[in-house]
N, C-alpha and C positions, 0 to 999 in steps of 0.2 A: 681319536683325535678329532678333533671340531675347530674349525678356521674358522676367524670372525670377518666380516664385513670390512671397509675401510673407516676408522675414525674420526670423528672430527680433530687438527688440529688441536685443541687444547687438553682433549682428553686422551693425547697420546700417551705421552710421559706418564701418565696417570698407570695407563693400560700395561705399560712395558715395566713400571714398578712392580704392581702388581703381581703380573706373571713373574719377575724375577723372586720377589717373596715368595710365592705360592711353589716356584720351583726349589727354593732354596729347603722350604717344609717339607719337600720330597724322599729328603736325602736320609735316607732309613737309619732308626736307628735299630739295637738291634733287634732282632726276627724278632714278633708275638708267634703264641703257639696259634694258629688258627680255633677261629671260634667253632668248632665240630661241636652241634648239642650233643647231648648224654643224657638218658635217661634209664629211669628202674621199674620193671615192670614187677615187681613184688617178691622177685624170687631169691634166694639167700644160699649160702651153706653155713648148714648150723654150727656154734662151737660149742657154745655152756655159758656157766654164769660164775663170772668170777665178783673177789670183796675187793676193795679197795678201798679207801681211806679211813681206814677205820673200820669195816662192816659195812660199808654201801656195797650193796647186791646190782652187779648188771650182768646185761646179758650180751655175747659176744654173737658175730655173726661176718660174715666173708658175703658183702653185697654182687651180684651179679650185674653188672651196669650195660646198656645196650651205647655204643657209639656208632653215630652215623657215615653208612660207609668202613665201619671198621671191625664189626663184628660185637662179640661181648667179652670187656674185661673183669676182673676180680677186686674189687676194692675196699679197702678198709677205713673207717670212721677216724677222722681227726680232728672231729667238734662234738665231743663230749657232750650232753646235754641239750644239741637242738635236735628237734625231731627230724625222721624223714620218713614219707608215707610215702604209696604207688602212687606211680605219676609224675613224681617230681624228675627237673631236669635241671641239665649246669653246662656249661661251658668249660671246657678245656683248659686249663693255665698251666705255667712254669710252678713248682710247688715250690723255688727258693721265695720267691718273693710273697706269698701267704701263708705264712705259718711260722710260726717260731722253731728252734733249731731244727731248722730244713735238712740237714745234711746228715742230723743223726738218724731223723726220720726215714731219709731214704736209703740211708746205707740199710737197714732194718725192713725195707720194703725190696732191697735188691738184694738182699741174704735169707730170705725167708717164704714161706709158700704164699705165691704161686711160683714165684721165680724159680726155686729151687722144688725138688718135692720131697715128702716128707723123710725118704729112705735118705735122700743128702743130706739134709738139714742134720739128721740122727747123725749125720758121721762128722759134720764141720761144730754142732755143740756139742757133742760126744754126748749125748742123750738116748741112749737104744732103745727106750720104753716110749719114746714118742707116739702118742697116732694124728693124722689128722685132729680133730677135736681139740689136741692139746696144743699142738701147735698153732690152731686160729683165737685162741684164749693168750696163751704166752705172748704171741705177736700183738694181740689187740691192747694187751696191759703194757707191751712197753711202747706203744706208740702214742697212748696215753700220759705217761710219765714224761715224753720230749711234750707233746701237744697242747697238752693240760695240768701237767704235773702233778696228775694220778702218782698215788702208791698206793705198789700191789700188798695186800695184806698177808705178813708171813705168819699166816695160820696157815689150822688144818682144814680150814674151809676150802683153802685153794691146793690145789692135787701138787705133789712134790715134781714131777715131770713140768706142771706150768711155772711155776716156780722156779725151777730150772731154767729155763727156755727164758724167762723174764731177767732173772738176772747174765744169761749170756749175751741178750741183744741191748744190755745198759750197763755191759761193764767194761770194761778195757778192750775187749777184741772190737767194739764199735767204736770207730775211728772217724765213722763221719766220712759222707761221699756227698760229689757234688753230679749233677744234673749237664750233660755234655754242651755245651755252647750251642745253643740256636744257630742256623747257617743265617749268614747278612747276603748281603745283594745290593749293588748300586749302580751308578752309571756316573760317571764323570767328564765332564761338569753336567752340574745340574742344569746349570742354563746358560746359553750360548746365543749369539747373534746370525742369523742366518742373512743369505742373501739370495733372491733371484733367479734361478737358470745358470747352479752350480751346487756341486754337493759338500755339506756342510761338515765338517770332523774336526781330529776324531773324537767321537765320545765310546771312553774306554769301560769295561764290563767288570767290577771286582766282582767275584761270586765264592762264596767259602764252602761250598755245597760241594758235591760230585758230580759229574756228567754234566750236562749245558743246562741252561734255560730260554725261552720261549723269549723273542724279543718281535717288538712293531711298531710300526706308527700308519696306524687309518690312513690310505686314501694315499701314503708315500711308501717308497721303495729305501728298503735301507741295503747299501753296500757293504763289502770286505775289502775296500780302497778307495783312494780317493778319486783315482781314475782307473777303468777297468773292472778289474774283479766280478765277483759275481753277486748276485741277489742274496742276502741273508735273511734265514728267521729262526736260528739259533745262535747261541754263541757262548764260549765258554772263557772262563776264568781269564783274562788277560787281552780277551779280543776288543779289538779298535771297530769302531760303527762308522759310517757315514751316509749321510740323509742325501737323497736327490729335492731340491727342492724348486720343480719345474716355473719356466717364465709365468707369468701371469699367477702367480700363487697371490692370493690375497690378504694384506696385511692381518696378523694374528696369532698364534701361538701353536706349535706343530709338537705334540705330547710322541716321545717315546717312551714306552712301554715293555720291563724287563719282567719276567715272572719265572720263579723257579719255587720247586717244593725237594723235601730233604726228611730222612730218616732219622729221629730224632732219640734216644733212649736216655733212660732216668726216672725219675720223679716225678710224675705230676699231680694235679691237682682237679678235682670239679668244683666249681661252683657256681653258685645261681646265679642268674643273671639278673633276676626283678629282684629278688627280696633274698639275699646274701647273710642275711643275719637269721634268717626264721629258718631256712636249709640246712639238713647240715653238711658239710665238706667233707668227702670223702678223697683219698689218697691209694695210688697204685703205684708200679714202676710197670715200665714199658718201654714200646716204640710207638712211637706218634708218630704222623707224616704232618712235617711242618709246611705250611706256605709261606711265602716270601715273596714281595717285590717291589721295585724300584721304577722311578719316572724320570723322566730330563724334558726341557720345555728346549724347542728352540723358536725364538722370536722373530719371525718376519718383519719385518719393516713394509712400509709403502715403498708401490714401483715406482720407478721415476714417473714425474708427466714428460709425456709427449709433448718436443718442441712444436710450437705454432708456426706457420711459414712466416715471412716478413713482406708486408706490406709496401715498407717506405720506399720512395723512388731512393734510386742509388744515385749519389753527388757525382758529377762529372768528376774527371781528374785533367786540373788546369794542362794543356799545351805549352810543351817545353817554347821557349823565344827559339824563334824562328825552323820550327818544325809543322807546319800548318798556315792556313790561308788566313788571316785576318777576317775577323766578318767586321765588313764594313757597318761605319755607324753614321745612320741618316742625318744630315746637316740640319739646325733649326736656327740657321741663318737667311737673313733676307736677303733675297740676292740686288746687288745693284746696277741698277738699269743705265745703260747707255741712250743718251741725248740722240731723240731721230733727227738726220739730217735731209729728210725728206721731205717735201713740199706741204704746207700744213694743206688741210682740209679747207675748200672754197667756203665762206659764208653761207649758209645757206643749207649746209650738210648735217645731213642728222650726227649729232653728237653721240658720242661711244657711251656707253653704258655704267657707269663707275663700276670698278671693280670686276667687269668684263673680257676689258683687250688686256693683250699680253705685252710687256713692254718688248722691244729688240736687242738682242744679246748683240755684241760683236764676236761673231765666228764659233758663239754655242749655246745651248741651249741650256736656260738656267736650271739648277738643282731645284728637285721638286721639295717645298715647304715640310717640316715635319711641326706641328706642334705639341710642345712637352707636355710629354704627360703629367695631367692634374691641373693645366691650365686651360681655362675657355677659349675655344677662337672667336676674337670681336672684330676682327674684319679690319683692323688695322694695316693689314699687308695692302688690301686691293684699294684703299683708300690715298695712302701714301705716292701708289703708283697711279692713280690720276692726278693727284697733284702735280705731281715731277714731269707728266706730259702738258698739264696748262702751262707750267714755268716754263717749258722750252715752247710754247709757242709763242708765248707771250713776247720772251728774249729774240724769238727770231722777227717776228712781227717790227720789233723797236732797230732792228737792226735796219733791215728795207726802208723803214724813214728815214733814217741818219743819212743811208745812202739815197734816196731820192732828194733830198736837201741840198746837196752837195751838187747837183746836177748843174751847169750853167743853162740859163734861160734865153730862149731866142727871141730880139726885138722887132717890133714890128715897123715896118721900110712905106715911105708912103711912097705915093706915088711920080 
């Protein structure tokens, strides 16, 4: 399993399709026989030479084939006419799907030498004169007959024992067999949504095999619950998975991985792998060990982001009416000045300064000016308040002559 990096945005959906395709492709179908090469190092068991179609002369032969890992099996020609020389090599298959009637062919390959040996064979065709020899001639002309649709020439050229043996493995007692079902292997669901710093289930095991198979995922721990349980790396027919899939995992696709192998008997087949038409195919029955196995994606998503702290001052929350002290708010009124009834200034006295002295409040002291914001101060206050000191001098001044007018005059007395 391989985790990817985090995505850009737009090429998420892209990413999470994909894997969901590529998961869905997973989903086995049934078993191939594993590709095991096969090869022939030159060595044979001889039979003889039989006629067929007429008087075509060939010659019969029980190939010895080396499989890797598996020792050497015994197998018989069922391509007529292409060559095969030391050295050549094939691949392993299911023999229903290459070749034309598969089923007669192998019933013929599981009723006959090597499977059987020759002392059976003599007793299930009721053939007592059999030997060897006659039996890898008999065998090779009736698999010929399903293969190619050889016939075996009823002359005296061909020995009445193979003749025999030919017509018992192509007449009524051959019934046609089939090749046992390849074991499958899956995981369900194929793909699934994971998330985070919790484990992800279940994905269930179908296995048609025997005994368990090997299950993983790189780099992750797979459970047998979804809480609890213990660590798994086997699991058998019906068993439930569950992935840990730790915090900080990074967005991307977490592969589970099932693998089982299985004992397979029947029919198969070699062929070539490059050049399948210039080889020729040879056929045995056996036991093969099949491999087998299945994937499930499960898809992380991106981690959350990390909240950011918050910056912005917090808004006060108004004071209920009358649960708190008022903050007073500074007056941007002029105050108005009381008339001094004080004696003016003699002639002669240095005059006050405009916008200098303070006028005189009766009994307090006036509020200190505010000016509103956004407005100039042009000196308008302290201007006004020299005025309003000239006009009461002025009035008091005119007041003293009225009253020295009024005074009566004293006349002058002569002598």
């Amino acid at each position: 399993m391989t985790t990817t990096g985090r995505r850009p945005a737009r090429g998420r959906l892209a990413a999470i399709a994909a894997a969901l395709v590529a998961a869905v492709g997973l989903v086995l179908a049934p078993a191939a026989f594993a590709a095991t090469p096969a090869s022939w190092d030159g060595t044979a068991e001889w039979g003889g030479y039989i006629y067929v179609n007429g008087g075509d002369k060939v010659q019969t032969r029980l190939y010895n084939i080396a499989i890797e890992g598996s020792g050497t099996v015994k197998a018989y020609c069922v391509d007529r006419g292409t060559p095969i020389n030391k050295g050549d090599v094939w691949d392993i298959h299911p023999l229903g799907s290459q070749i034309t009637n598969p089923e007669k062919v192998q019933w013929i390959l599981e009723h006959s030498y090597p499977m059987l040996t020759v002392a059976q064979l003599r007793t299930a065709a009721g053939i007592p004169g059999l030997d060897t020899h006659d039996v890898i001639m008999g065998t090779q002309a009736a698999l010929w007959f399903y293969s190619n649709g050889n016939v075996l020439d009823d002359t005296a050229d061909n020995s009445d024992d193979v003749k025999a043996l030919y017509a018992y493995f192509t007449g009524p007692a051959n019934f046609g067999s089939t090749t046992a079902p390849a074991p499958t292997l899956s995981l369900s669901p194929a793909s699934t949504q994971g998330k985070t710093g919790e484990r992800v289930g279940p994905i269930t095991v179908s296995w048609s095999g025997s005994g368990s198979v090997a299950v993983a995922a790189p780099g992750f721990t797979l459970y047998s619950a979804k809480t609890g349980g213990s660590a798994v790396t086997t699991a058998q027919d019906g068993d439930q998975l569950w992935i840990e899939i730790p915090a900080g995992t990074p967005q991307g696709t977490v592969t589970i991985t099932a693998n089982g192998s299985a004992q397979v008997s029947g029919g198969l087949i070699l062929i070539n792998p490059d050049t399948p038409e210039k080889v020729q195919k040879l056929a045995y029955a056996g036991v093969q060990a099949v491999a087998v196995s299945a994937t499930a994606a499960v898809i992380v998503p991106p981690s959350a982001p990390t909240p950011t702290p918050s910056t912005t001052t917090p808004t006060p929350t108004p004071t209920e009416p009358g649960t708190g002290t008022p903050t007073p708010t500074p007056s941007t009124s002029t105050p108005t000045a009381t008339p001094s009834t004080s004696t003016p200034t003699p002639t002669g006295s240095t005059p006050t300064e405009p916008g200098t002295s303070t006028p005189s409040t009766s009994g307090s002291t006036p509020s200190e000016t505010t000016t509103e914001p956004g407005l100039p101060d042009t000196g308008a206050q302290g201007i006004g308040t020299t005025v309003l000191v000239g006009l009461s001098t002025l009035a008091l001044g005119a007041l003293l002559l009225v009253v020295a007018s009024r005074a009566p005059r004293r006349g002058r007395h002569s002598a």
